[in-house]
Backbone of each chain as ProteinMPNN parsed JSONL, in Angstrom:
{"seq_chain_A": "XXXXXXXXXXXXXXXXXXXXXXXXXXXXXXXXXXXXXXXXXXXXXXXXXXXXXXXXXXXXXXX", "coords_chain_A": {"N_chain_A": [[101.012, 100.04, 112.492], [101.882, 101.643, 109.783], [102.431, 105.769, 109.118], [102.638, 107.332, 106.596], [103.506, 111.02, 106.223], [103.874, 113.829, 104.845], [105.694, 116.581, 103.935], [105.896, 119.507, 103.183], [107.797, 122.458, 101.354], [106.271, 124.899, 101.694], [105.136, 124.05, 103.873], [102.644, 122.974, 104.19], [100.988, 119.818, 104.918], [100.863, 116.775, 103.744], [98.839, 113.034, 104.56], [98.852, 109.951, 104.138], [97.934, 106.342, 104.457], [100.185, 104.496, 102.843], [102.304, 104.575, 100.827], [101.648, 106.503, 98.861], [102.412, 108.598, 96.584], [102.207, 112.074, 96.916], [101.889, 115.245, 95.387], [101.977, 118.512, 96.18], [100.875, 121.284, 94.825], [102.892, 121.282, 92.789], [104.887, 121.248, 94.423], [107.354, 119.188, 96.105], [107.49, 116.876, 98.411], [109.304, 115.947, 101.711], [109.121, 113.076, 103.101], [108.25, 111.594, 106.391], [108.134, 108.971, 108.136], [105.815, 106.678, 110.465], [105.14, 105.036, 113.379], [101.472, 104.138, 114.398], [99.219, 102.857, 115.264], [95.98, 101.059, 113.805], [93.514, 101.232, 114.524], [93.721, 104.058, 115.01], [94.057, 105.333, 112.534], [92.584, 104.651, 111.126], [90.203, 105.82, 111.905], [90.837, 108.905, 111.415], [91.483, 108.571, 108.705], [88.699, 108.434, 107.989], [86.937, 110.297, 108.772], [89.023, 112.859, 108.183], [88.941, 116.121, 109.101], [88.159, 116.037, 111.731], [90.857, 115.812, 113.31], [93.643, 116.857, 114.44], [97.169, 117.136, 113.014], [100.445, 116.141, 113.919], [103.052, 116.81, 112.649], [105.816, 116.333, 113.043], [106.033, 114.547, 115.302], [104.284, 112.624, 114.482], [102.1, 112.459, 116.13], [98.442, 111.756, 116.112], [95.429, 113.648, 116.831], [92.199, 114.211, 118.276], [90.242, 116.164, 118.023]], "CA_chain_A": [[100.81, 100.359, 111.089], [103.149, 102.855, 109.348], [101.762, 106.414, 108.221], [103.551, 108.772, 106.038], [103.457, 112.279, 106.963], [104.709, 114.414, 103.552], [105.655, 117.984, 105.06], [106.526, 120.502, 102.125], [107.993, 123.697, 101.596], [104.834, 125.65, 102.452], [104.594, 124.055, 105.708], [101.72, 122.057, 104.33], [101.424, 118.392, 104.815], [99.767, 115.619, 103.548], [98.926, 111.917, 105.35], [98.849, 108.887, 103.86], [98.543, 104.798, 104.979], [101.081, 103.943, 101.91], [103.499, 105.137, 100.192], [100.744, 106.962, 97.746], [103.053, 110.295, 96.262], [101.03, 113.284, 96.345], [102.698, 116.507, 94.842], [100.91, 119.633, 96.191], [101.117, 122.536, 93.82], [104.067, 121.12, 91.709], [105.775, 120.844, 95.233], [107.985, 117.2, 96.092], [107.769, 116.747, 99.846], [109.738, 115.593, 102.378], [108.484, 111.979, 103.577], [108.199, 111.024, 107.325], [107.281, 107.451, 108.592], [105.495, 106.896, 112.25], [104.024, 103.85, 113.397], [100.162, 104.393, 114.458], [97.849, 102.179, 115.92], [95.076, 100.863, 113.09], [92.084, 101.698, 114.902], [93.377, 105.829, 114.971], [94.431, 105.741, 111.181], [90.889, 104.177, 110.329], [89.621, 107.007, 112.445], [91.961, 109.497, 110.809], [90.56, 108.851, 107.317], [87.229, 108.631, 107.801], [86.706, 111.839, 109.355], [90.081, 113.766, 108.714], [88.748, 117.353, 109.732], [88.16, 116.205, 113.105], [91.503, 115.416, 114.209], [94.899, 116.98, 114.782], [98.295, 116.035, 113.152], [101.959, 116.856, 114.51], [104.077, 116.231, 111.516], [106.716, 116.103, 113.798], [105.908, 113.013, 115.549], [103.618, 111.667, 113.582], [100.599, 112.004, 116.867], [97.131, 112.133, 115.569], [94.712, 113.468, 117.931], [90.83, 114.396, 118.253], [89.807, 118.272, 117.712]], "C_chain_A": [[101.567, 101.65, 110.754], [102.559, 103.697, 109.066], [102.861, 107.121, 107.964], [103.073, 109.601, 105.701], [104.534, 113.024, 105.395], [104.611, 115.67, 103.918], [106.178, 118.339, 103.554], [106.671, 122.016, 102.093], [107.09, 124.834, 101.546], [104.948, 125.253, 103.167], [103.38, 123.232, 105.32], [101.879, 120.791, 104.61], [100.107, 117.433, 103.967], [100.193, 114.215, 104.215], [98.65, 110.429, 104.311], [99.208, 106.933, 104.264], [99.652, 104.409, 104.228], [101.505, 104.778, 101.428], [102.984, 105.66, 99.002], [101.902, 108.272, 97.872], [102.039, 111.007, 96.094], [101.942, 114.707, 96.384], [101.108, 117.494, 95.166], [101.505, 120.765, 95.546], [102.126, 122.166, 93.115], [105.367, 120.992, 92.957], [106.316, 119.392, 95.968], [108.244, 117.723, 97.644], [108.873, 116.045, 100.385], [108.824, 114.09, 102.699], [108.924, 111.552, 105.188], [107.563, 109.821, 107.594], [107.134, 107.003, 110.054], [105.116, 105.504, 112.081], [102.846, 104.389, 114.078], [99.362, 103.273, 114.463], [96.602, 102.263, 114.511], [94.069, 101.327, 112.947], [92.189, 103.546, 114.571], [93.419, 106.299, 113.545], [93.154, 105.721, 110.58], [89.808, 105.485, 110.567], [89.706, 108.341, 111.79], [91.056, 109.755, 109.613], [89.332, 108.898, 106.997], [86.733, 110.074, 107.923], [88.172, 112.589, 109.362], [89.815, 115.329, 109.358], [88.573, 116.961, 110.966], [89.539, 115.98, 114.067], [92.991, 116.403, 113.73], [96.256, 116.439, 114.469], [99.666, 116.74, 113.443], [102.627, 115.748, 113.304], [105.182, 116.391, 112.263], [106.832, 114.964, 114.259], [104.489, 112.736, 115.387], [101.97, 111.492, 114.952], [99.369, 112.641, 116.288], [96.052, 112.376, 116.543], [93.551, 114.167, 117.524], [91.027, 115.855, 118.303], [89.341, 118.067, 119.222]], "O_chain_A": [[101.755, 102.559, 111.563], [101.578, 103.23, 108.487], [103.775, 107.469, 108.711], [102.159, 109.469, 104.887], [105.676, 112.675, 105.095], [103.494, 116.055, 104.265], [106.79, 117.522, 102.866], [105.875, 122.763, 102.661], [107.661, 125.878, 101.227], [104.95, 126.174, 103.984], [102.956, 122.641, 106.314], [103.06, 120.446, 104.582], [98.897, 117.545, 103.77], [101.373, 113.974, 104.469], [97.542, 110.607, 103.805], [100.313, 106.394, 104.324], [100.419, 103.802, 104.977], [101.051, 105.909, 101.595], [103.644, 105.432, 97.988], [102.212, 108.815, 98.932], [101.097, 110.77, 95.337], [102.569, 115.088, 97.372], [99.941, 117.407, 94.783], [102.658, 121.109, 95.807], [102.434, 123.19, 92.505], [106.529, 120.724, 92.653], [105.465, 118.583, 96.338], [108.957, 118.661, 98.0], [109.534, 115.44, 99.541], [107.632, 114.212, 102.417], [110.078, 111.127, 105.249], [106.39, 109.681, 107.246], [108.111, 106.938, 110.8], [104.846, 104.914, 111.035], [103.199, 105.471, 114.546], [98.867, 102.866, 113.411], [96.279, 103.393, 114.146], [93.544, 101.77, 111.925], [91.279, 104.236, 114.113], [92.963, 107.398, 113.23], [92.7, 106.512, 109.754], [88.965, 105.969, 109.812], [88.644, 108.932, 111.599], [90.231, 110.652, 109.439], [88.875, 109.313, 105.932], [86.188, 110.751, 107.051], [88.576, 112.95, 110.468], [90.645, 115.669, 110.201], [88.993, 117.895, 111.648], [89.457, 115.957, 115.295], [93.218, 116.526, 112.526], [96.735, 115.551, 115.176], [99.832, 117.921, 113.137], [102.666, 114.526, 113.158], [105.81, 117.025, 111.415], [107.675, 114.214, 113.767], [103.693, 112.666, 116.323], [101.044, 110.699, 114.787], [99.279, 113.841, 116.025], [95.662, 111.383, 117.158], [93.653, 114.792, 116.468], [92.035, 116.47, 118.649], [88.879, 119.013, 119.859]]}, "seq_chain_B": "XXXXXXXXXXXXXXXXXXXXXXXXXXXXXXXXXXXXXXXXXXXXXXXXXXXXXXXXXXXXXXXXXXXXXXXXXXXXXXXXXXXXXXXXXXXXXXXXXXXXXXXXXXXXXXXXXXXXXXXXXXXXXXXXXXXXXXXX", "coords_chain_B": {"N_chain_B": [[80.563, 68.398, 66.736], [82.249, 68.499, 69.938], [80.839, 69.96, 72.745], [81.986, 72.31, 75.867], [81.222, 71.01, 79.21], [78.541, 71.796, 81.268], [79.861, 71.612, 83.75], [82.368, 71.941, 83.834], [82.933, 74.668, 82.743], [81.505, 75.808, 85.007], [83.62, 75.382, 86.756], [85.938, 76.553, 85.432], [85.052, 78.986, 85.384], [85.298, 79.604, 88.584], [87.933, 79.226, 88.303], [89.015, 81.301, 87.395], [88.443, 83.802, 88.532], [88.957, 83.043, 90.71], [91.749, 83.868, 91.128], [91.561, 86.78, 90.676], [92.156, 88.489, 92.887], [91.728, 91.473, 95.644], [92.998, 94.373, 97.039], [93.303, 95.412, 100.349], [91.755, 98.229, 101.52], [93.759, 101.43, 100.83], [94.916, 104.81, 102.33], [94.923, 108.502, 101.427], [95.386, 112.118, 102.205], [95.588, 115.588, 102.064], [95.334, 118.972, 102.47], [93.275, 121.813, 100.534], [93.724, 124.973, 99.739], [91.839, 127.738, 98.147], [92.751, 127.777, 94.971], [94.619, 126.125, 95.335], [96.369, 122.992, 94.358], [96.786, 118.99, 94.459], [98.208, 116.223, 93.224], [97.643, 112.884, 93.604], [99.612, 109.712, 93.109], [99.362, 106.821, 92.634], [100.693, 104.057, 92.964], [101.493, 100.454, 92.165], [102.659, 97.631, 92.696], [104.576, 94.433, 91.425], [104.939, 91.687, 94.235], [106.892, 89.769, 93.251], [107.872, 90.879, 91.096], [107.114, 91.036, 88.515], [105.057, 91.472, 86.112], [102.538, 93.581, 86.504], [98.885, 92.927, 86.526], [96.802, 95.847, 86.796], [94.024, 97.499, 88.085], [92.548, 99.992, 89.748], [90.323, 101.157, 92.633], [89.337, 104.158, 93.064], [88.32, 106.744, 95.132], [87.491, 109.943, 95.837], [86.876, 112.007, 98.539], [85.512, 115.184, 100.659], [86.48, 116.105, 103.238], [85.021, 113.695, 105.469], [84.6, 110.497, 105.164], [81.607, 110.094, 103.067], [78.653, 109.391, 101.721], [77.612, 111.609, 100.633], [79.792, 113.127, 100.662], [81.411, 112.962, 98.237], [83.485, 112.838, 96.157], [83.08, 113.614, 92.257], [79.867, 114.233, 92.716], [78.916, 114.275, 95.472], [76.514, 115.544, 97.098], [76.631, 117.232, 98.704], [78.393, 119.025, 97.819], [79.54, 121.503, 95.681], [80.983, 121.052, 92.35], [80.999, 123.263, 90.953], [83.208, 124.182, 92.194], [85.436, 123.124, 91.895], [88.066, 120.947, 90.62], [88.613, 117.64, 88.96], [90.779, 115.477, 87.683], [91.305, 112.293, 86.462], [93.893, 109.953, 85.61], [93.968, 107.075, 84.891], [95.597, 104.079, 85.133], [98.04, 105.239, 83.897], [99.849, 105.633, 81.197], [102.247, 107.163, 80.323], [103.129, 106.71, 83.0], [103.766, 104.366, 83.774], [106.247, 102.176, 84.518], [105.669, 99.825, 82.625], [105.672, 97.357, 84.055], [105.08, 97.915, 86.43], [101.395, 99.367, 87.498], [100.177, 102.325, 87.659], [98.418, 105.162, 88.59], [96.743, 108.114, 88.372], [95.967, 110.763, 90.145], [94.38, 113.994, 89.852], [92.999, 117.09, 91.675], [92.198, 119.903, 92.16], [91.517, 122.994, 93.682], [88.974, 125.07, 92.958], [87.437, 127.543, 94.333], [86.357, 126.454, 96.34], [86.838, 127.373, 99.3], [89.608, 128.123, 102.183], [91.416, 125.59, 102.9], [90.367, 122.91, 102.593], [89.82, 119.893, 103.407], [90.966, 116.798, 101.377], [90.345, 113.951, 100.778], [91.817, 110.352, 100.015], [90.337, 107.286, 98.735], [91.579, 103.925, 97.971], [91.907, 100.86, 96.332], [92.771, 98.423, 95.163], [92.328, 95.804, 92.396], [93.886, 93.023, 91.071], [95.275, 90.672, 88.949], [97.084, 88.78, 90.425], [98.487, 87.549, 92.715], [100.366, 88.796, 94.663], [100.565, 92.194, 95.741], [101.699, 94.894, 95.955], [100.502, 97.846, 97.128], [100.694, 101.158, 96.597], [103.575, 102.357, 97.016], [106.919, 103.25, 96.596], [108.046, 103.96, 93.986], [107.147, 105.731, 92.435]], "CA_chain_B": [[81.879, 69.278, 67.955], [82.108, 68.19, 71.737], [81.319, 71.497, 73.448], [82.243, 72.375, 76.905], [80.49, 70.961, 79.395], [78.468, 73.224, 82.203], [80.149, 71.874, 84.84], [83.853, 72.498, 82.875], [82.508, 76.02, 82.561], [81.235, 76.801, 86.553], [84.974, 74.957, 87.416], [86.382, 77.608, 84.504], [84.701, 80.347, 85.783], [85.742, 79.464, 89.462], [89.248, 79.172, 88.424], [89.556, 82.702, 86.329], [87.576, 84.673, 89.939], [90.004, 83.203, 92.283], [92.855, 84.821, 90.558], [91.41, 87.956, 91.006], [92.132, 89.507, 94.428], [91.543, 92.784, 95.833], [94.139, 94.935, 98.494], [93.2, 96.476, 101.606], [92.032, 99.885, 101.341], [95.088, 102.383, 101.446], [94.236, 106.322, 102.222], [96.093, 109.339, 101.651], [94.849, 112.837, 102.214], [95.924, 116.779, 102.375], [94.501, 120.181, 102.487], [93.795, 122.753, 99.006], [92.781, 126.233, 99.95], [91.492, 128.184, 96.836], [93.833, 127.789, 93.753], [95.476, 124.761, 94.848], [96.019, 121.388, 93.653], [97.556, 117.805, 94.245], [98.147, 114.845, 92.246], [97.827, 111.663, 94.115], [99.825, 108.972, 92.726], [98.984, 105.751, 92.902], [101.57, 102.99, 92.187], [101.086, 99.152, 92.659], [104.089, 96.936, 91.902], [104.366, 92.746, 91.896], [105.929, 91.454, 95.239], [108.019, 89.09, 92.455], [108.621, 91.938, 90.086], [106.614, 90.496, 87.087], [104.123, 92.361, 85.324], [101.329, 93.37, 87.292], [97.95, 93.654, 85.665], [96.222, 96.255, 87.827], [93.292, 98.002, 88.162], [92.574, 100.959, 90.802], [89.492, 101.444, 92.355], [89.543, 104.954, 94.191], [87.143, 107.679, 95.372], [87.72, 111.341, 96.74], [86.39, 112.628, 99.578], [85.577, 115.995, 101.585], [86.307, 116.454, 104.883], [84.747, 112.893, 105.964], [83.871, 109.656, 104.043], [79.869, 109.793, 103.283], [78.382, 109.697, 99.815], [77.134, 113.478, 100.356], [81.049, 114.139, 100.285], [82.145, 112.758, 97.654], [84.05, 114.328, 94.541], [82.214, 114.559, 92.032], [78.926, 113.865, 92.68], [78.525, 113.896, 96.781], [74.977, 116.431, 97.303], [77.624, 118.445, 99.6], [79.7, 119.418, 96.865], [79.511, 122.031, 94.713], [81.419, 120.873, 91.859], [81.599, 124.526, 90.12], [84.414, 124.781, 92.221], [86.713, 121.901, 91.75], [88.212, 120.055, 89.051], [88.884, 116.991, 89.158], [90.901, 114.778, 86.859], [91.61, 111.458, 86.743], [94.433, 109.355, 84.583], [93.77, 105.56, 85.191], [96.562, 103.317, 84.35], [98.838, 106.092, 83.323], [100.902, 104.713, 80.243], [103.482, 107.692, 80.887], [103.889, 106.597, 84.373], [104.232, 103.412, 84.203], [107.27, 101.07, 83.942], [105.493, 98.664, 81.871], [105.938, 96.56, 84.671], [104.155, 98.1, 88.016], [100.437, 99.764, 87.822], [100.681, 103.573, 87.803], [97.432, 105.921, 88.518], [97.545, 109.701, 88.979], [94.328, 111.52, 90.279], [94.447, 115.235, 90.289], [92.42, 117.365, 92.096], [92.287, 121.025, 92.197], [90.725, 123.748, 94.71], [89.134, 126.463, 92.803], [87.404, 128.463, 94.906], [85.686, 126.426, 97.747], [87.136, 128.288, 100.415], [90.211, 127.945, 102.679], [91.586, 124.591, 104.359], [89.048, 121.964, 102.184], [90.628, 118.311, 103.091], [90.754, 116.132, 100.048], [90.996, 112.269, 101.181], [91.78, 109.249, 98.073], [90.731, 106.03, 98.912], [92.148, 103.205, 96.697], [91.975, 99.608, 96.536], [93.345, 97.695, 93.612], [92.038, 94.553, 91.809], [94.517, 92.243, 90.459], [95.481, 89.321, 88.556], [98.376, 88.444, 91.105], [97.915, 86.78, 94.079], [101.048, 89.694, 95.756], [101.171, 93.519, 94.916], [101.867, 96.16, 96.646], [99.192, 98.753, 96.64], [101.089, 102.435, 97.202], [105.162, 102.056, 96.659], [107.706, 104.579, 96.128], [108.439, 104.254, 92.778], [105.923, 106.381, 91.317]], "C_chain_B": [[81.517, 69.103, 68.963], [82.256, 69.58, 71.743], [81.753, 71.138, 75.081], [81.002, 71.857, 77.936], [79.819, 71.94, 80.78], [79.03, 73.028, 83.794], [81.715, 72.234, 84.855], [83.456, 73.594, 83.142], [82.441, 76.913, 83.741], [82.843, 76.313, 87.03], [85.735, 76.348, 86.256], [86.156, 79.385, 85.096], [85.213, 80.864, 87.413], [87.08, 79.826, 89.525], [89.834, 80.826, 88.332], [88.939, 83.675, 88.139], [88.864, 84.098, 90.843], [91.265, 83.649, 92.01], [92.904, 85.906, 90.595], [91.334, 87.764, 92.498], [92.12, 90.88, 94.428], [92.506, 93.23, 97.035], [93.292, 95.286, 99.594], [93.129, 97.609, 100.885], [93.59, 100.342, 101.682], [94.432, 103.91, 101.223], [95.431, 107.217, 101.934], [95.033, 110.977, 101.705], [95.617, 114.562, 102.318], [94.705, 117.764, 102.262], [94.621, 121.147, 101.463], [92.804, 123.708, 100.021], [92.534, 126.767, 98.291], [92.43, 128.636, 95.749], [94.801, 126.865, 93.872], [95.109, 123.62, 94.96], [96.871, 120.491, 94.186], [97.039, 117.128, 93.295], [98.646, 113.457, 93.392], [98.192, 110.459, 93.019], [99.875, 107.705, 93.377], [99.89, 104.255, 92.663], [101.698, 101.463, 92.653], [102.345, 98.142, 91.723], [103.925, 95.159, 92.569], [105.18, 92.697, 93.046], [106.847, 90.819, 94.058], [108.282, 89.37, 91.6], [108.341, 91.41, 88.796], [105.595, 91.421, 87.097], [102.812, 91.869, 86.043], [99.789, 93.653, 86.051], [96.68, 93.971, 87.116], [94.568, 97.244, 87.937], [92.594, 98.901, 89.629], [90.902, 101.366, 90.958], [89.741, 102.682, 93.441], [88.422, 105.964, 93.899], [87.952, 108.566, 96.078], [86.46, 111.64, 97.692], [86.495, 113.747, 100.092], [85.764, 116.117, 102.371], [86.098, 115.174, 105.803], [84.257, 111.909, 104.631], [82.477, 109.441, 104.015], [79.63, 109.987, 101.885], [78.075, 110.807, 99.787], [78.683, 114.381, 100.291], [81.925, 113.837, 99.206], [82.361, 113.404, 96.279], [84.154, 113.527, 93.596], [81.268, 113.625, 92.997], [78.073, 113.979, 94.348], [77.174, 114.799, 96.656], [75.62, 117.38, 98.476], [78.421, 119.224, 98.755], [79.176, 120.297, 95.864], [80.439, 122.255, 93.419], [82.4, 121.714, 90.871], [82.932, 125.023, 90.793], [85.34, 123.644, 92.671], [86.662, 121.685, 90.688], [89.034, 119.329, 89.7], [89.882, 116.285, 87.959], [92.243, 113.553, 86.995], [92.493, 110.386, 85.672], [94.433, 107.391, 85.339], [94.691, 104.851, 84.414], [97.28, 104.358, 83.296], [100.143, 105.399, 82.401], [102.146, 105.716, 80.346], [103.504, 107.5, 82.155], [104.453, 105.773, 84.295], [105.809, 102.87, 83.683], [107.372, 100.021, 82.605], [105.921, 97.555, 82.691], [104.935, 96.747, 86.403], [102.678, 98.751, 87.299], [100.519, 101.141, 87.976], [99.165, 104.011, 88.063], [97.549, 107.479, 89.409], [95.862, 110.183, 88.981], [94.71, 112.999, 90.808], [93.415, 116.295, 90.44], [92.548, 118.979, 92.884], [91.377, 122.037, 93.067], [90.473, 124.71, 93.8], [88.173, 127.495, 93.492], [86.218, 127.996, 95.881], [85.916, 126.649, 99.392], [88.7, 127.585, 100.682], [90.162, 126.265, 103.481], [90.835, 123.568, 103.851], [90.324, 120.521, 102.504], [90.229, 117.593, 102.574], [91.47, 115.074, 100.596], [90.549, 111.132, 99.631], [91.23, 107.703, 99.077], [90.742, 104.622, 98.144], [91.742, 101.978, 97.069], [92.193, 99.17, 95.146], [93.02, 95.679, 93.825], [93.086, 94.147, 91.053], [94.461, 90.933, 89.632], [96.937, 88.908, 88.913], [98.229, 88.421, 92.253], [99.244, 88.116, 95.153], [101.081, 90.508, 95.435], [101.188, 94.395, 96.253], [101.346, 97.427, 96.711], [100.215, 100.22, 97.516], [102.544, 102.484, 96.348], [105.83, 103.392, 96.514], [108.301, 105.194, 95.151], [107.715, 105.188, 91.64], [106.694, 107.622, 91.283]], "O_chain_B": [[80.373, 69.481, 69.214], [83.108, 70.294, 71.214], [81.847, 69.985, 75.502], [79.858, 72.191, 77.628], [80.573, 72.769, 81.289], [78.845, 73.787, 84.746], [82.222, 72.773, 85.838], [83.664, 73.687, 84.352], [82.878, 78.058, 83.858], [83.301, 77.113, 87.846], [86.029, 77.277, 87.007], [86.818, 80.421, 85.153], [85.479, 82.041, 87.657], [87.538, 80.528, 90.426], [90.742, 81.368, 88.962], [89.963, 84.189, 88.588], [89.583, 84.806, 91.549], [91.931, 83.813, 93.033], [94.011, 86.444, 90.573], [90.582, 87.019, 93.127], [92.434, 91.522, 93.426], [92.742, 92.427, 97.938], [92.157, 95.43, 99.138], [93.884, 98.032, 100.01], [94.374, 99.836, 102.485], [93.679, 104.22, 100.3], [96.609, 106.901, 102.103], [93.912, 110.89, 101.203], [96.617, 114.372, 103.011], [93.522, 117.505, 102.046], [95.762, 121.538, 101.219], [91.794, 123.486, 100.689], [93.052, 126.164, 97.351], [92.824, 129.801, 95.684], [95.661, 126.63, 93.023], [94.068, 123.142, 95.411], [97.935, 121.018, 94.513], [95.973, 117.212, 92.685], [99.777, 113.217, 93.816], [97.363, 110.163, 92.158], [100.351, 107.524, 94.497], [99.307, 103.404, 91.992], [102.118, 101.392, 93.809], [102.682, 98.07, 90.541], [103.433, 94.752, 93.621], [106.119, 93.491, 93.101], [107.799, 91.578, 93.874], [108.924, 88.6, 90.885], [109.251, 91.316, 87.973], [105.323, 92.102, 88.085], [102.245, 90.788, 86.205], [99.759, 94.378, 85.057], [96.068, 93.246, 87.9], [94.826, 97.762, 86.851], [92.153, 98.19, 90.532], [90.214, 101.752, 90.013], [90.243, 102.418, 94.533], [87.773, 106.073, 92.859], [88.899, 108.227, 96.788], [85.271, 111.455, 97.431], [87.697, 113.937, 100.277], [84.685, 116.519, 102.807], [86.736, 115.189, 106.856], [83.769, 112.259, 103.557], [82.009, 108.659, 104.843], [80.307, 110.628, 101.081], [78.251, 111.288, 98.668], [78.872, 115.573, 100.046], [83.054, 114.324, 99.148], [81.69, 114.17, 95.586], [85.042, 112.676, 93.644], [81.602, 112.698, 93.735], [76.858, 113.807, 94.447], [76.714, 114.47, 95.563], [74.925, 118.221, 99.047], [79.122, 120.122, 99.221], [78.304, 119.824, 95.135], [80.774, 123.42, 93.204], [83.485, 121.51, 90.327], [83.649, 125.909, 90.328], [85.827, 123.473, 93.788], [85.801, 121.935, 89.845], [89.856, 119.655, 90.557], [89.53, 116.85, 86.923], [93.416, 113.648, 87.355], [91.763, 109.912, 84.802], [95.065, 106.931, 86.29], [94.68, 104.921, 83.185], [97.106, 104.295, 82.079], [101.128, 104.812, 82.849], [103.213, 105.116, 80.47], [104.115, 108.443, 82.659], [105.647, 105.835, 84.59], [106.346, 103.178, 82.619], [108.3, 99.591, 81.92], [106.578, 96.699, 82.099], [104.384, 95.931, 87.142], [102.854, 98.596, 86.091], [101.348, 101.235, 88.882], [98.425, 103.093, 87.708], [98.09, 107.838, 90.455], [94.944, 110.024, 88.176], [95.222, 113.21, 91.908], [92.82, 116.552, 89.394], [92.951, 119.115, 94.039], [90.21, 121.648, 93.047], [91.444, 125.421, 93.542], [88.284, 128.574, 92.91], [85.31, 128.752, 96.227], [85.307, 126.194, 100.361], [89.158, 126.765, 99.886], [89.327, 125.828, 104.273], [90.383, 122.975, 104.83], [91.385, 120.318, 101.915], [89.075, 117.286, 102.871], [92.67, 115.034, 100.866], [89.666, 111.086, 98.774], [91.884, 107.268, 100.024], [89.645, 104.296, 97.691], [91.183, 101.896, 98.163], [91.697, 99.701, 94.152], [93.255, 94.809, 94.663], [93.36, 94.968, 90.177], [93.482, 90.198, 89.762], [97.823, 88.719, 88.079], [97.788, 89.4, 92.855], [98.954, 88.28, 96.339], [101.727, 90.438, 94.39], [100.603, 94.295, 97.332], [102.075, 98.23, 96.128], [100.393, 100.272, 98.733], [102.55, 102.64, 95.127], [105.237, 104.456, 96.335], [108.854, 106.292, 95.1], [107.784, 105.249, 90.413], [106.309, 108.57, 90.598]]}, "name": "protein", "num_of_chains": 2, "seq": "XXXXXXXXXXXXXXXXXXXXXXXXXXXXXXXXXXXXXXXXXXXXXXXXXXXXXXXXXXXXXXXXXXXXXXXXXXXXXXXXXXXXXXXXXXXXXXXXXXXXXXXXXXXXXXXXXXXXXXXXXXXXXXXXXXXXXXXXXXXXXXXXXXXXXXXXXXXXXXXXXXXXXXXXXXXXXXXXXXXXXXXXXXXXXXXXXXXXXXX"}
């Protein structure tokens, strides 16, 4: 399953399953696309504070 | 006047319901520390590029999905410091052809680091759409 990873000039990011645009502060990101396993994305959004993301390569991991 | 009869009517009513479908959830999420904002856009387009008629159903979330986190209203949330606001079927977004929805959602002063998750699902009258896209 694909996620895109929107990195912007702050250094913030945002995650998304689809291709949803999200402008943080009036800032237009960058878009990265990973593939990701279903079960961790489901995981991912349910609980995002518990997990870890490397906008780099796209790995999502547990706190 | 012949009216309709009621079994015309439950076959009528059958027909108009199975035309409606619903997507797969889709999520998207980031982080506002105090004074900032996104706008999650939402954009849903026909696979065969005809006029979608769409309808978005989405919810915000805190930190985790539970009804005590949700924005407004969760019993975790102290609302005095967010604003929320929500444009449903945005007539300046759209094409007049795809589904547009813009939900914006502002940090004002519930601390550092708050993660703000959308989650969408769209009702149709079109058996293919595309729930997300890049055209927004």
């Amino acid at each position: 399953m694909k996620i895109y990873i929107s990195v912007y000039p702050s250094g913030d990011i945002a995650v998304a399953t689809s291709a949803i645009k999200i402008n943080r502060n009036g800032q237009e990101p960058i878009v990265k696309t990973f593939d990701v396993s279903e079960d961790l994305i489901d995981s991912y959004f349910k609980s995002p504070d518990a997990f870890d993301i490397n906008s780099e390569t796209g790995e999502i991991k547990k706190k | 006047m012949p009216g309709i009869g009621i079994q015309a009517v439950t076959d009528l009513r059958r027909s108009i319901e199975s035309l409606i479908t619903i997507t797969s959830p889709e999520s998207a999420s980031t982080t506002l520390s105090n004074g900032e904002f996104a706008t999650f856009t939402i954009t849903t387009t026909g696979t065969s590029g005809g006029v979608t008629m769409v309808i978005h159903d989405f919810t915000l979330y805190l930190g985790s999905v539970s009804a005590a986190h949700a924005l407004p209203d969760g019993s975790s949330i102290d609302m005095s410091q967010w604003q929320v606001v929500a444009f449903p079927n945005d007539w300046g977004a759209t094409n007049n052809i795809n589904t547009v929805t813009k939900v914006y959602v502002r940090n004002i002063s519930a601390g550092a680091s708050q993660t703000v998750a959308i989650h969408v699902q769209a009702r149709m009258l079109q058996n293919s759409v595309t729930l997300g896209g890049t055209s927004a």
